[in-house]
Backbone as JSON Lines, residues from 0, in Angstrom:
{"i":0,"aa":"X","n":[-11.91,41.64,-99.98],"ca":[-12.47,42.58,-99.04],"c":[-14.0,42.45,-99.09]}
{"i":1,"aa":"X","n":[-14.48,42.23,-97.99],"ca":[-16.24,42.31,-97.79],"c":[-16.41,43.51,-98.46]}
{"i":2,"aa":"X","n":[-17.87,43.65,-98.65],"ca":[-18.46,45.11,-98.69],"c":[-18.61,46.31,-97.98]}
{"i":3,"aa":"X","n":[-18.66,45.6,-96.46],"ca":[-18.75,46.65,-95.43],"c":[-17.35,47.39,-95.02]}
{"i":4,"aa":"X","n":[-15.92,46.55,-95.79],"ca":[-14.88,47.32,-95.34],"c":[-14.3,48.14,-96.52]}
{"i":5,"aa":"X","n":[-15.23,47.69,-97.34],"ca":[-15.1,48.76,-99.16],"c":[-15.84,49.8,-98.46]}
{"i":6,"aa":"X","n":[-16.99,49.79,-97.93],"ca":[-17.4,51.22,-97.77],"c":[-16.63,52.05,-96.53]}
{"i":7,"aa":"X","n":[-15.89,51.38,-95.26],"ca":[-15.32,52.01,-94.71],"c":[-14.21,52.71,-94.86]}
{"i":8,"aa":"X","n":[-13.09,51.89,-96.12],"ca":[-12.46,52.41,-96.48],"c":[-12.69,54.03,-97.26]}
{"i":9,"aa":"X","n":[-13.88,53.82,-97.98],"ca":[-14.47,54.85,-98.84],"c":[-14.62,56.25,-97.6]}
{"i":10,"aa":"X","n":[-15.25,55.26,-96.67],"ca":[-15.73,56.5,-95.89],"c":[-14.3,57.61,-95.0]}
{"i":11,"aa":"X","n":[-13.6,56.63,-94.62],"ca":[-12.14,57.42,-94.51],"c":[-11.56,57.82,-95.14]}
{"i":12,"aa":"X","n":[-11.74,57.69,-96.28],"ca":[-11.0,58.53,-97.67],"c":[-11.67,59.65,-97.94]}
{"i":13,"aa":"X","n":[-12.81,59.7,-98.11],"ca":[-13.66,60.23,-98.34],"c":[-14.44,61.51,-97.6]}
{"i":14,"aa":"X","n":[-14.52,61.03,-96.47],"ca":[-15.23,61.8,-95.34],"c":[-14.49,62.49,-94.37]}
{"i":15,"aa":"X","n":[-13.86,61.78,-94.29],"ca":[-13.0,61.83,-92.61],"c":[-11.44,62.25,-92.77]}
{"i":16,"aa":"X","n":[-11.16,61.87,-93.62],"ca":[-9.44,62.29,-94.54],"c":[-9.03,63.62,-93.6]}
{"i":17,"aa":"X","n":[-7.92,63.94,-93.29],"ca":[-7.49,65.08,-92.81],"c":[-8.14,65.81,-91.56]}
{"i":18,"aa":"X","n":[-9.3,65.21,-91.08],"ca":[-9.58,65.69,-90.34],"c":[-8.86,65.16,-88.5]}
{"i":19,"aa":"X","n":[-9.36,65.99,-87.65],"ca":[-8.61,66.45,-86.28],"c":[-10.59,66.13,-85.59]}
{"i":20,"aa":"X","n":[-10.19,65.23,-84.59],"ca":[-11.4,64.87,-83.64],"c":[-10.83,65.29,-82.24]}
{"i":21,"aa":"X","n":[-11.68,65.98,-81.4],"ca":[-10.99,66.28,-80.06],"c":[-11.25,64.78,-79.0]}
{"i":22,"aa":"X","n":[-12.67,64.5,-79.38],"ca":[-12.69,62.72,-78.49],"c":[-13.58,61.99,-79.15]}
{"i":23,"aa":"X","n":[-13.76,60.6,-78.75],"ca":[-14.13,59.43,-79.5],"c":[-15.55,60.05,-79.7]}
{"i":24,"aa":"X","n":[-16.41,61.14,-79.12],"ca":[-17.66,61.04,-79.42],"c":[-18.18,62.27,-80.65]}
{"i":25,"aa":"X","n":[-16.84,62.96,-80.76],"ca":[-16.98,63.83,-82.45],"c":[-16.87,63.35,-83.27]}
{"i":26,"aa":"X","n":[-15.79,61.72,-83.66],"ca":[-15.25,61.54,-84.25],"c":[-17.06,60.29,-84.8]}
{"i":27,"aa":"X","n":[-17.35,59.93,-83.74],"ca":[-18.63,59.19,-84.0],"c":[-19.47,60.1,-84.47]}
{"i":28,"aa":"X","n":[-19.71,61.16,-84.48],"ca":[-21.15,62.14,-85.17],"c":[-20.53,62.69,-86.39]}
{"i":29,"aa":"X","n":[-18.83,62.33,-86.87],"ca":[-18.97,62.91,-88.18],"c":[-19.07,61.52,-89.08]}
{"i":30,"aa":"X","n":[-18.56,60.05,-88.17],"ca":[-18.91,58.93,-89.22],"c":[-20.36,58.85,-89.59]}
{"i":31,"aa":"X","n":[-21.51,59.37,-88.62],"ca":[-22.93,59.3,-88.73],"c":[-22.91,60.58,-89.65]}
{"i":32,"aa":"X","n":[-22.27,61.28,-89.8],"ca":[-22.34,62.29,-90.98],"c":[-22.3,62.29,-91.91]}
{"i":33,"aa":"X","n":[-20.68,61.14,-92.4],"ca":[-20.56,60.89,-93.13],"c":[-21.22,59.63,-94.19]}
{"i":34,"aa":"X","n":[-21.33,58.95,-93.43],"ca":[-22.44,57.61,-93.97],"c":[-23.48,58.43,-94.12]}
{"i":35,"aa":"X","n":[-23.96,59.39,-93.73],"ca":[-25.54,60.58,-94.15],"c":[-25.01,60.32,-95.79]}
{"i":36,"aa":"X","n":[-23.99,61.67,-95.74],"ca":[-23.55,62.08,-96.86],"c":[-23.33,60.87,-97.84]}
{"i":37,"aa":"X","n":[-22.82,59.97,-97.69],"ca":[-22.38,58.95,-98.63],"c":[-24.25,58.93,-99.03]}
{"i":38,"aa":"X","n":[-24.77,58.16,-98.07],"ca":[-26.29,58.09,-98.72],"c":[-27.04,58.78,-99.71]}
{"i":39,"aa":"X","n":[-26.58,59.9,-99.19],"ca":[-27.62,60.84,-99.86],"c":[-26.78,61.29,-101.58]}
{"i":40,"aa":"X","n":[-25.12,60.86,-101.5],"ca":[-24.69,60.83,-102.96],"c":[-24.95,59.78,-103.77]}
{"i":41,"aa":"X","n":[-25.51,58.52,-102.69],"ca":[-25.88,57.55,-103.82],"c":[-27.34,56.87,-103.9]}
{"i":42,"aa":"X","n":[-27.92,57.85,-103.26],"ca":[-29.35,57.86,-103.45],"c":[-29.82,56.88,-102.73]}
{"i":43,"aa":"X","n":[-29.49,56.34,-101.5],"ca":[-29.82,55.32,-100.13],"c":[-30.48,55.75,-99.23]}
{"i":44,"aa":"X","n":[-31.33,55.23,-98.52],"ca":[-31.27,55.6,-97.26],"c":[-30.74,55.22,-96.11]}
{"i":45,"aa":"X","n":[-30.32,55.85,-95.02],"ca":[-29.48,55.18,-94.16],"c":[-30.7,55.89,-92.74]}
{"i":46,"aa":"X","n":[-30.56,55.09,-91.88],"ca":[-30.84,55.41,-90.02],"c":[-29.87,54.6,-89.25]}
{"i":47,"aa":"X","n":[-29.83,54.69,-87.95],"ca":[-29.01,55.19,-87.04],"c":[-29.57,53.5,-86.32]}
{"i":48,"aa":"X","n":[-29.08,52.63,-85.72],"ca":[-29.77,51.84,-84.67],"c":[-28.48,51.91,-83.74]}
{"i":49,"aa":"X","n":[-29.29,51.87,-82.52],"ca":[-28.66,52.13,-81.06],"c":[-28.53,50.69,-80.23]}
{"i":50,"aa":"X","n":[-27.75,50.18,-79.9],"ca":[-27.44,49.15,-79.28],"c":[-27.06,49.33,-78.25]}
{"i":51,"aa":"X","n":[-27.87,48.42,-77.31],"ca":[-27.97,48.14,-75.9],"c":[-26.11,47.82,-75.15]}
{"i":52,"aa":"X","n":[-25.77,48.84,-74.96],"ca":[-24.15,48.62,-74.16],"c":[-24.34,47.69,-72.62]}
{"i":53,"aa":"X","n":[-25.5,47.83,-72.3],"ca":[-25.45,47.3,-70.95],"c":[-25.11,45.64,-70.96]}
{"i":54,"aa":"X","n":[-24.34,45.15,-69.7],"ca":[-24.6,43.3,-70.22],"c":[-24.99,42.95,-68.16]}
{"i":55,"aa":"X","n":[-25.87,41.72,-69.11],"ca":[-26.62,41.4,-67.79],"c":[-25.27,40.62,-66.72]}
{"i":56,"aa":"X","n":[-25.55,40.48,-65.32],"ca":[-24.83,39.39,-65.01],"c":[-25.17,38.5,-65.01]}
């Protein structure tokens, strides 16, 4: 397993476990929550980058 799917796993165990999202865009502000939280238990810093959805023709 890479690293990045050790921490996702972590983060669904962890963060997100049991919880109820009403649509795809709650369920995105508690993973940005939760990657907060993970950070801030292991003394990281984390920010946010926003990627361009648009595609040219």
């Amino acid at each position: 397993m890479n690293p990045i799917e050790l921490e996702w796993q972590h983060l669904k165990k962890d963060e997100l476990a049991g919880k109820m999202f009403e649509d795809e865009l709650e369920l995105a502000y508690a993973v940005i929550d939760g990657v907060q939280a993970r950070g801030e238990r292991g003394n990281h810093s984390t920010h946010c980058v926003k990627f361009n959805s648009k595609t040219s023709s």
